[in-house]
C-alpha positions as CSV (number, residue, x, y, z in Angstrom):
1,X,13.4,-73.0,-18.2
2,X,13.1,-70.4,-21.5
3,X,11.6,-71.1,-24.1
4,X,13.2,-70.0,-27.2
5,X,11.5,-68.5,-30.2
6,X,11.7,-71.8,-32.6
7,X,10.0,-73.7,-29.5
8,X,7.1,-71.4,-29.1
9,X,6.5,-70.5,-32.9
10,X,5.9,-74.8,-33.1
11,X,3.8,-74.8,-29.7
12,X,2.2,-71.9,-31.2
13,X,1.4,-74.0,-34.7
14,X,0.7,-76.9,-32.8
15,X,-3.0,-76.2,-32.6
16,X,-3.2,-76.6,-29.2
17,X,-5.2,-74.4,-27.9
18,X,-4.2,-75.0,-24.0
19,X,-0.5,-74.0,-25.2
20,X,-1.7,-71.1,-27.4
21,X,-3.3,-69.9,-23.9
22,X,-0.2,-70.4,-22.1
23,X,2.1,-68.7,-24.5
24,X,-0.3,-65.4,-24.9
25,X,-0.4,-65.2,-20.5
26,X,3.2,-65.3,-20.7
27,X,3.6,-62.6,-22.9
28,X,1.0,-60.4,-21.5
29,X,2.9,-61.1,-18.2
30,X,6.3,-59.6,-19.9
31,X,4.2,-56.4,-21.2
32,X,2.9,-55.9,-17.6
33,X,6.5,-56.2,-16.3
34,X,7.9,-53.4,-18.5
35,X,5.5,-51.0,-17.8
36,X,5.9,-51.0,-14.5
37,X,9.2,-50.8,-14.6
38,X,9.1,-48.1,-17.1
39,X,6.8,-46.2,-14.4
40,X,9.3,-46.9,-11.4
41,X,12.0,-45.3,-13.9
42,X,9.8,-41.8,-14.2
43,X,8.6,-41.8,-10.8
44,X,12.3,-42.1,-9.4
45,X,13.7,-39.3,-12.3
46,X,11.4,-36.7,-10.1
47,X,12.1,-37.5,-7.0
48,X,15.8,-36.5,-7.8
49,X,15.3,-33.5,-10.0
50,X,11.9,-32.3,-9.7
51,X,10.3,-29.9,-7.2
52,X,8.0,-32.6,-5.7
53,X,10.1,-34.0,-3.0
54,X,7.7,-33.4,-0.3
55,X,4.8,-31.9,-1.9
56,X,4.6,-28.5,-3.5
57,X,7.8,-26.0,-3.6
58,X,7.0,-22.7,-1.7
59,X,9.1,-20.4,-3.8
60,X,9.2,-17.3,-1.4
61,X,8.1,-16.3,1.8
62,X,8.0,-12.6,2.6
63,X,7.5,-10.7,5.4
64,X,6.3,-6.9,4.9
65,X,5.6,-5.6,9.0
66,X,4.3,-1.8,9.2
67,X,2.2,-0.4,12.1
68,X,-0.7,-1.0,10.4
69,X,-0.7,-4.5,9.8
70,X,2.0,-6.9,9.0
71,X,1.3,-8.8,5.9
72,X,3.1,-12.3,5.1
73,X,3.4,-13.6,1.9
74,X,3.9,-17.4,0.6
75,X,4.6,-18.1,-3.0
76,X,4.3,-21.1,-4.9
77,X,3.7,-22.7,-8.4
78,X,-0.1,-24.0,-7.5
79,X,-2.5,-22.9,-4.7
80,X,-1.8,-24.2,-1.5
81,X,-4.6,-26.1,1.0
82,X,-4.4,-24.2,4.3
83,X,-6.2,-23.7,7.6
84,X,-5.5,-21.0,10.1
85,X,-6.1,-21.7,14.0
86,X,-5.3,-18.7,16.4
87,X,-4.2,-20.1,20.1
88,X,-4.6,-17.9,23.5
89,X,-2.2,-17.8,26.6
90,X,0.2,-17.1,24.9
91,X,-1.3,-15.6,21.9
92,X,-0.5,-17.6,18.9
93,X,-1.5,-18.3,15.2
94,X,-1.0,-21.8,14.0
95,X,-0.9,-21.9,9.7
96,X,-1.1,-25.7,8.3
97,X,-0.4,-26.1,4.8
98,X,-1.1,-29.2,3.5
99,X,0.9,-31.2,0.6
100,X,4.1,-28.5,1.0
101,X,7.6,-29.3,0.6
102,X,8.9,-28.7,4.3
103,X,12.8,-28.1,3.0
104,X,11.4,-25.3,0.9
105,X,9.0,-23.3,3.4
106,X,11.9,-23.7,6.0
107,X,14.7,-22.1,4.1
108,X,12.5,-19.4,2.6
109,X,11.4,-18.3,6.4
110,X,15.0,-18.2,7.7
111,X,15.9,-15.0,7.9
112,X,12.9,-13.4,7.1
113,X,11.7,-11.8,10.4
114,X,12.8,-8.6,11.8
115,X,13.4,-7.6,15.5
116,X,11.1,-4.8,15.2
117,X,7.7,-6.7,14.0
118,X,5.2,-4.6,15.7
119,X,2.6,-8.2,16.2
120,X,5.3,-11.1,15.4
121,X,7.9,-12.0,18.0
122,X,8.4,-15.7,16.4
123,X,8.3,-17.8,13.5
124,X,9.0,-21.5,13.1
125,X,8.1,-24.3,11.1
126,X,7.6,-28.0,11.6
127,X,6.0,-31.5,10.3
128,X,2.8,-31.8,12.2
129,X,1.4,-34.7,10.3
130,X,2.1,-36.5,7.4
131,X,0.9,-34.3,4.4
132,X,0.4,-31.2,6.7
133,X,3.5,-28.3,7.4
134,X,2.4,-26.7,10.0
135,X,3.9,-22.9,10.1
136,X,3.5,-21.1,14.0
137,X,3.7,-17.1,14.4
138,X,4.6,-16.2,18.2
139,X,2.8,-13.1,18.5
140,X,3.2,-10.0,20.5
141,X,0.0,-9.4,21.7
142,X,-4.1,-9.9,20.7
143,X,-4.7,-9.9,16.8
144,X,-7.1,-9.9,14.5
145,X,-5.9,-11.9,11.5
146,X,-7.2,-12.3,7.4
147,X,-5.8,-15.0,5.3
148,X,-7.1,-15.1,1.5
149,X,-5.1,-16.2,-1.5
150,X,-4.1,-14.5,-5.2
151,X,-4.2,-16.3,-8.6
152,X,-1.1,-15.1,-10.4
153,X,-0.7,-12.0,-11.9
154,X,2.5,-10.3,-13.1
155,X,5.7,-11.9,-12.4
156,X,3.9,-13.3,-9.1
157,X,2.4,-17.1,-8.8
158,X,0.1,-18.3,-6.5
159,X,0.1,-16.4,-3.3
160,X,-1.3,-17.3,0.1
161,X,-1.6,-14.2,2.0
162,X,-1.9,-13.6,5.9
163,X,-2.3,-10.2,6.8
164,X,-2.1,-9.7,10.8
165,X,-4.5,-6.8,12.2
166,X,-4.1,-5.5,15.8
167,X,-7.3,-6.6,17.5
168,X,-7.6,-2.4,18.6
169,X,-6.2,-0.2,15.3
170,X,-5.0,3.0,16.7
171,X,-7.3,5.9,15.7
172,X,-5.1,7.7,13.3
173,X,-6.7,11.4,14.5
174,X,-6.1,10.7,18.2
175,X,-2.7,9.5,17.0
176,X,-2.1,12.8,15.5
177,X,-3.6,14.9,18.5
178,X,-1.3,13.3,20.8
179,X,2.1,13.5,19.2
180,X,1.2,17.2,18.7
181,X,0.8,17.3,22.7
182,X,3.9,15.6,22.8
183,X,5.8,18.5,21.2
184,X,7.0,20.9,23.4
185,X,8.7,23.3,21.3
186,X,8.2,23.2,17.7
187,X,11.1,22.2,15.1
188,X,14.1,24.5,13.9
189,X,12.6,25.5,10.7
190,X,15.4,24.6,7.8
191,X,16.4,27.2,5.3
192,X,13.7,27.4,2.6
193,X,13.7,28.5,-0.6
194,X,11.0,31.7,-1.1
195,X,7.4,31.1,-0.8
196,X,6.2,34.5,-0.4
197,X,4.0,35.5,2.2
198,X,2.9,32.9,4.9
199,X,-0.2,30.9,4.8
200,X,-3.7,32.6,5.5
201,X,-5.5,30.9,8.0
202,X,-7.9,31.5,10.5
203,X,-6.7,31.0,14.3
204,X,-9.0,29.5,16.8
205,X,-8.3,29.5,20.8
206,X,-8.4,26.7,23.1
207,X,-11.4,26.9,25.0
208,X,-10.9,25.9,29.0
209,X,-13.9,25.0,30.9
210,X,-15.3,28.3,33.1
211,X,-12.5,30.2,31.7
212,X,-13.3,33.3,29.8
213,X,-13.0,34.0,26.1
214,X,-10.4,36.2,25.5
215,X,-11.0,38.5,21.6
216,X,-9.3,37.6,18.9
217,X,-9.9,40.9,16.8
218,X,-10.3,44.5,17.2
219,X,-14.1,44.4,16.9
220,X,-14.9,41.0,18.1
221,X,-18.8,39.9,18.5
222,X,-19.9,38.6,21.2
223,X,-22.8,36.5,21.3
224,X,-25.2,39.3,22.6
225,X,-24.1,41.3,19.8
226,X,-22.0,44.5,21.5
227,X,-18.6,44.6,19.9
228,X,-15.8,44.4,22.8
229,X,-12.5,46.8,23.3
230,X,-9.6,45.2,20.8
231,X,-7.0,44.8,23.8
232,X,-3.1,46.6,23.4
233,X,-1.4,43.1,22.6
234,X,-3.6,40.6,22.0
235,X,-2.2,37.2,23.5
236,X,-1.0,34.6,20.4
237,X,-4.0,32.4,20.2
238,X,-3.0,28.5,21.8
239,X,-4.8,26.6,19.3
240,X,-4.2,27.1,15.4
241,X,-6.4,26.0,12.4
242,X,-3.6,23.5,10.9
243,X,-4.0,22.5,6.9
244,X,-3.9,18.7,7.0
245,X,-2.0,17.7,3.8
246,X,-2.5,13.6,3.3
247,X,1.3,12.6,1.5
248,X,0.5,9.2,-0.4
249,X,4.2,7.2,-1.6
250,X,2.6,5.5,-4.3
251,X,2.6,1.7,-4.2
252,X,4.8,-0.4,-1.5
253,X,5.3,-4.1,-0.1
254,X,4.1,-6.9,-3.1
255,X,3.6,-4.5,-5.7
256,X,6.6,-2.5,-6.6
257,X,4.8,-0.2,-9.4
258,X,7.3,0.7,-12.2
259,X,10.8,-0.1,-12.7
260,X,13.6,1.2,-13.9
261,X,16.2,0.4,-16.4
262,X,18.8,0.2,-13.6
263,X,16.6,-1.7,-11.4
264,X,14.9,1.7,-9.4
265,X,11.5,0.6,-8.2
266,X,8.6,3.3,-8.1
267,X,7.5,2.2,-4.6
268,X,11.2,3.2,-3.3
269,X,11.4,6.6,-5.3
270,X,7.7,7.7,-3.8
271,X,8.5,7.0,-0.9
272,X,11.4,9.4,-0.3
273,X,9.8,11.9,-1.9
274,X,7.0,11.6,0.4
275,X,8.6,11.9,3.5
276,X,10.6,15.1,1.9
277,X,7.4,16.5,1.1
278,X,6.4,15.8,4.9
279,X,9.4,17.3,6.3
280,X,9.1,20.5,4.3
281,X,5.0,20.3,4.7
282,X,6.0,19.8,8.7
283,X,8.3,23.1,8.9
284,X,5.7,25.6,7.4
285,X,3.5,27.1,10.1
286,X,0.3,26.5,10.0
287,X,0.5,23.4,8.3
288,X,1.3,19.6,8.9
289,X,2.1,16.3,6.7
290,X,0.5,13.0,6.9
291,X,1.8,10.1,5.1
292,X,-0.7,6.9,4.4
293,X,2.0,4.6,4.3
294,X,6.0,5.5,5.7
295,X,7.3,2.2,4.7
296,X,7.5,-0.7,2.3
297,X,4.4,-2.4,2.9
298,X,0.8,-2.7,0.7
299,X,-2.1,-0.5,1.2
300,X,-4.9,-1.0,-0.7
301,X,-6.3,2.1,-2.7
302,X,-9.2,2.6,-1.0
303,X,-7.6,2.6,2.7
304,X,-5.5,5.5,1.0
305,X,-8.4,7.6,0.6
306,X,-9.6,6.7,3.8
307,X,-6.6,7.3,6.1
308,X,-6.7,10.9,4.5
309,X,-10.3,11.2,5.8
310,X,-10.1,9.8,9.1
311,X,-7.4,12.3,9.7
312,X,-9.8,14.9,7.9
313,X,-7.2,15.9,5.3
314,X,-8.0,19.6,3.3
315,X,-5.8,18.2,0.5
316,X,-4.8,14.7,-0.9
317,X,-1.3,14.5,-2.8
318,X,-0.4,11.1,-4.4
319,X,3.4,10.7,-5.4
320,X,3.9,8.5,-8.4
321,X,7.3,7.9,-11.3
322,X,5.8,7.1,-14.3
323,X,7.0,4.7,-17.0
324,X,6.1,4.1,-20.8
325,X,6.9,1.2,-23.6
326,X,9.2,3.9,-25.2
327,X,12.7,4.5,-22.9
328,X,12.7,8.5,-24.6
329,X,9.5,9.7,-23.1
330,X,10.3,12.1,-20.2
331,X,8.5,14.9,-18.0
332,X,6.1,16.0,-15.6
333,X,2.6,15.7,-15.0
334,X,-0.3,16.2,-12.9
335,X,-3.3,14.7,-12.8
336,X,-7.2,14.9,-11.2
337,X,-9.9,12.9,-10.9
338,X,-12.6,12.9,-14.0
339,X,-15.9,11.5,-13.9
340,X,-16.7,11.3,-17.7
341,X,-13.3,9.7,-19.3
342,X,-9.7,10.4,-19.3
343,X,-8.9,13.4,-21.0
344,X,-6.3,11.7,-23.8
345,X,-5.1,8.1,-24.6
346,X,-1.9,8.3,-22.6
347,X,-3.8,9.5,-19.2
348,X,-6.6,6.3,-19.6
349,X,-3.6,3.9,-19.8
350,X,-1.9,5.5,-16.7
351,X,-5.2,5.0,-14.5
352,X,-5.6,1.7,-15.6
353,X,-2.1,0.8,-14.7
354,X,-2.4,2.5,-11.6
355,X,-6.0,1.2,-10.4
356,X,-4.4,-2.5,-11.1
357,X,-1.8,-1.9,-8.1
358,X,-4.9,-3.9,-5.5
359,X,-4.0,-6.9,-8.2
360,X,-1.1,-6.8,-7.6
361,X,-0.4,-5.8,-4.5
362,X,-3.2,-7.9,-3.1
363,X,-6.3,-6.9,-1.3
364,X,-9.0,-9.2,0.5
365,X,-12.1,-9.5,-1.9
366,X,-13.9,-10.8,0.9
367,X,-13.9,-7.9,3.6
368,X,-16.7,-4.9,1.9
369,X,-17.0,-2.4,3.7
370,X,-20.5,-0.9,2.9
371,X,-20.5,2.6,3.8
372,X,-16.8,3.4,2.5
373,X,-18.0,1.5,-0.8
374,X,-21.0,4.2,-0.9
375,X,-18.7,6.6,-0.2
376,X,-16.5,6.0,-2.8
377,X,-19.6,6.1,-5.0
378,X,-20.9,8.8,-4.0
379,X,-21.0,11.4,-7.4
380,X,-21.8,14.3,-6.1
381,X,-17.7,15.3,-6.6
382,X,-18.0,17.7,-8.9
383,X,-17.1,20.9,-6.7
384,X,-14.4,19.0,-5.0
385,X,-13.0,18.3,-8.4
386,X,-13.2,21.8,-9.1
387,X,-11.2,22.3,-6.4
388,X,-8.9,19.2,-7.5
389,X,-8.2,21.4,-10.7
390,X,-7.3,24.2,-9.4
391,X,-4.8,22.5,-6.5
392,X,-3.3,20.9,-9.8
393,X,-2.6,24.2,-11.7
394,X,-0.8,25.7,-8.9
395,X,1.1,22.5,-7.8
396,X,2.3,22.1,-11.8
397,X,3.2,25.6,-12.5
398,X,6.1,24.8,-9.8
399,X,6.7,22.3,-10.9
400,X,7.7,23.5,-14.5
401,X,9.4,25.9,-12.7
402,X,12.6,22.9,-11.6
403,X,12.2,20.7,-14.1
404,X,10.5,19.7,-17.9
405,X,6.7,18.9,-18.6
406,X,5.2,16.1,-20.0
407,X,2.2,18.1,-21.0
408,X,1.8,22.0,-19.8
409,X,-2.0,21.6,-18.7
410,X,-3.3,19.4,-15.9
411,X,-4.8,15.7,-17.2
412,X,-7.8,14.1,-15.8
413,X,-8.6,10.3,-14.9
414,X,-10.5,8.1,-13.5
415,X,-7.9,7.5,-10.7
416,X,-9.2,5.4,-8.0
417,X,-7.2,6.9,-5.5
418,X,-8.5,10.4,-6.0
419,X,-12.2,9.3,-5.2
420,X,-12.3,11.0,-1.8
421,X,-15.6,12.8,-2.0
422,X,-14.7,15.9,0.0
423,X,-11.1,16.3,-0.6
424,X,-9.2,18.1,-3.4
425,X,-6.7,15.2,-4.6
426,X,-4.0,15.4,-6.9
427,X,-1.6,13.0,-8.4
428,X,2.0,13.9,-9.2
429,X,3.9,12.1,-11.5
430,X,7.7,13.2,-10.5
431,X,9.1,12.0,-13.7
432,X,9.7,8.9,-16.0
433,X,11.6,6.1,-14.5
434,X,11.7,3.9,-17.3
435,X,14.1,6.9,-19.1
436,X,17.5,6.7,-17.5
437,X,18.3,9.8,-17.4
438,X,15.0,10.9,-15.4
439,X,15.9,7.4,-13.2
440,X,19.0,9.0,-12.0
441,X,17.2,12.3,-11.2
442,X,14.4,10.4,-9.3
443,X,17.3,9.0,-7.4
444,X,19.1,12.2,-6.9
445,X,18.5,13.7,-3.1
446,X,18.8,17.6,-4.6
447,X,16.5,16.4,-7.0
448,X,13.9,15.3,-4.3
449,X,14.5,18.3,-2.0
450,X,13.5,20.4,-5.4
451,X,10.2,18.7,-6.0
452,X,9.3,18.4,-2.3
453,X,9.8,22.3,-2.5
454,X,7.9,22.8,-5.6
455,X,4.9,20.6,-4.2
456,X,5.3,23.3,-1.5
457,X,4.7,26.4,-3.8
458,X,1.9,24.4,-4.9
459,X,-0.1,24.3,-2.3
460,X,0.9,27.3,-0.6
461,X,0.0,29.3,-3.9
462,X,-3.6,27.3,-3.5
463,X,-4.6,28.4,-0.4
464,X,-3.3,31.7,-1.4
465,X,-5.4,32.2,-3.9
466,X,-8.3,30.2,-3.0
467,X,-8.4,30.7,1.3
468,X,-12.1,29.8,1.8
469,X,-11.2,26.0,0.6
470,X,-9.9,25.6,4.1
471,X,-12.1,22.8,5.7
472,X,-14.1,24.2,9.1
473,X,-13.4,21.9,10.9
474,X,-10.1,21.7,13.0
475,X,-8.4,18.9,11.7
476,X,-6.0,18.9,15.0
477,X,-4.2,21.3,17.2
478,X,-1.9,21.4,19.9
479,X,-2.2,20.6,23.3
480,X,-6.2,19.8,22.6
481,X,-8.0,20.1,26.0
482,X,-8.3,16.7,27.2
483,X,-12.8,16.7,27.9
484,X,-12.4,17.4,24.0
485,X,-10.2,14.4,22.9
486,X,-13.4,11.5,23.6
487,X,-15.8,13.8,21.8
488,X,-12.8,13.5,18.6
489,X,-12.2,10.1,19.2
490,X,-16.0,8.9,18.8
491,X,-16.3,11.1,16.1
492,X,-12.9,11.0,13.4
């Protein structure tokens, strides 16, 4: 039975306040009714085209393996709950995330591992629970893991981040020692372009237990003090005083520095100049190349600087592209460290760019290292600076030499990667990326080969002119008697 409006409007005017009762409940009844449906309308409009079909969207997963960790990478639009759970026998890491869409997380991770994953042999995903995705990592052997997330920054979102350690990181000294050992002849050495005369440096033999010291010059002290007979031919000495040259590709993994116009990203630029400026480092006697990263993948600016002195590095040689609001500005530059202010506008917005790469590439706030954070502190640089400007001078005359300037004198920053206390660092900015036509050069192998070659000239006209700068201390040579590699190895 309704009741129409005529009939209420009377019971309404009756006076009756029993009826009056009745008729308001009824009405309130009706409201209640169209709310609720109103709700179920909404609620069911997201469900088909909103992200929350299962809880929150993971908008990419990625996977960045190097040997020195692999780092993996989950995106989203808000920060995900987690909890990490590492399994033995076999070795294991169990990641549940809770309140994540599982359609999402499983088509981002398809795909996503490579075959040669030094720590990860597997990756699969699942419903544990309701509410909880539970995410499993088959690993390869004993790890040590960190998991930390990253507001948004840049064109990223929310980012949970697991970076896989080996539970033993190789010692990158030893590393070096041996793959010199390994080296039974050295390398063809490729046509050059002229560098003038070779390298000075001093040459140290290898030292065999009970076996005598052979002299190295024609007047050679001896430790009583009597000058010995310089002998017809003197024998090539087995162990040489190598100049250690740390090669750092600037950027890598989540944070892809500049871009070009035609999409070129600075990480993938640096990097090929790097290992150019290895190869070419490699072939000169007396000298050898490390790189403190040699693929895409993240490494935090303070690892940079110490990988270079863990391998006790004489010089430190950072490759950048820059990039500027303006698509004409174009050139080379070089840059050291300064301790009291960049020396022009255009150099302190360069550093500060650069010193944001940890934002966005990512770095674990909660692991401090004490004594490398008093290292990098330390402020007694000012020799090493010194020496800094005077690396830079050589390296930039070359450069001008191939190519146009940004500025013809050296710059100076506060550039947190050139904070190594003891170790002359440079940064090289190879050109503008954001001007096209310095984009395609940057691209350009010749190009590369030119700079690598110039960067060459640099250092070799350094140490020409300044020899003493060598470090003492034998950064590696070949075939190292093997009593004297655990006296390096507790001590690199």
């Amino acid at each position: 039975m309704r009741i129409g409006p005529e009939i209420a409007r009377r019971l309404f005017l009756s006076g009756n306040l029993l009826l009056k009762l009745v008729l308001l409940g009824f009405v309130a009844l009706l409201l209640s009714q169209l709310v609720v449906a109103t709700v179920r309308a909404q609620d069911s409009g997201r469900a088909v085209s909103g992200p929350a079909r299962g809880g929150e969207t993971v908008r990419a997963v990625r996977i960045w393996p190097a040997q020195d960790y692999t780092r993996v990478t989950l995106e989203s639009k808000a920060s995900i709950a987690h909890s990490l759970l590492a399994v033995k026998n076999p070795e294991r890491l169990v990641l549940d995330l809770q309140d994540v869409d599982y359609q999402s997380l499983a088509q981002e991770i398809a795909g996503k591992l490579g075959n040669d994953d030094p720590y990860i042999s597997a990756l699969r995903a699942g419903r544990f629970k309701p509410g909880v995705v539970r995410l499993v990592f088959d690993l390869k052997g004993e790890v040590k893991p960190q998991i930390f997330t990253l507001k948004p920054v840049g064109e990223y979102g929310h980012r949970l981040v697991l970076d896989i350690y080996p539970a033993k990181p190789a010692d990158p000294l030893m590393a070096l020692l041996d793959k010199t050992d390994a080296k039974e002849t050295p390398p063809a050495e490729p046509p050059r372009e002229a560098q003038g005369p070779p390298l000075p440096l001093r040459m140290e033999p290898e030292v065999h237990p009970g076996a005598p010291i052979a002299p190295q010059e024609p007047r050679a002290e001896t430790r009583a003090g009597k000058s010995a007979p310089a002998p017809a031919e003197p024998a090539k000495p087995a162990v040489q005083r190598l100049v250690t040259v740390a090669i750092d590709a600037g950027h890598g993994g989540e944070d892809p520095g500049a871009r070009g116009r035609r999409g070129t990203q600075e990480k993938q630029v640096t990097l090929m100049i790097a290992r150019r400026l290895k190869a070419v480092i490699d072939a000169e006697p007396g000298m050898r190349g490390v790189l403190t990263r040699d693929g895409d993948y993240f490494v935090p600016l303070v690892m940079r600087v110490e990988k270079a002195r863990r391998v006790k590095a004489d010089l430190f040689v950072s490759i950048h592209a820059d990039a500027f609001i303006k698509p004409h500005a174009r050139g080379s530059s070089v840059f050291a460290l300064s301790e009291r202010g960049a020396t022009s506008a255009a150099a302190r917005w360069l550093a500060k760019r650069e010193n944001a790469a940890d934002l966005i590439g990512g770095v674990n706030l909660d692991v401090k290292d004490k004594h490398l954070a008093q290292t990098l502190l330390d402020l007694s640089q000012t020799a090493t600076i010194q020496d800094s400007l005077k690396l830079a001078r050589s390296v930039l005359g070359e450069i001008g030499s191939i190519t146009t300037l940004h500025k013809e004198a050296v710059e100076q920053a506060g550039f947190a990667v050139l904070k190594a206390p003891d170790i002359p660092s440079i940064l090289v900015e190879t050109a503008f990326i954001s001007n096209p036509e310095e984009e395609s050069k940057l691209n350009d192998e010749a190009y590369q080969d030119k700079l690598a070659h110039a960067v060459l000239r640099g250092i070799r006209r350094h140490f020409t002119r300044n020899p003493s700068l060598t470090r003492p201390i034998v950064a590696a040579a070949p075939r190292v008697p093997a009593s004297v590699k655990p006296i390096l190895a507790a001590n690199p």
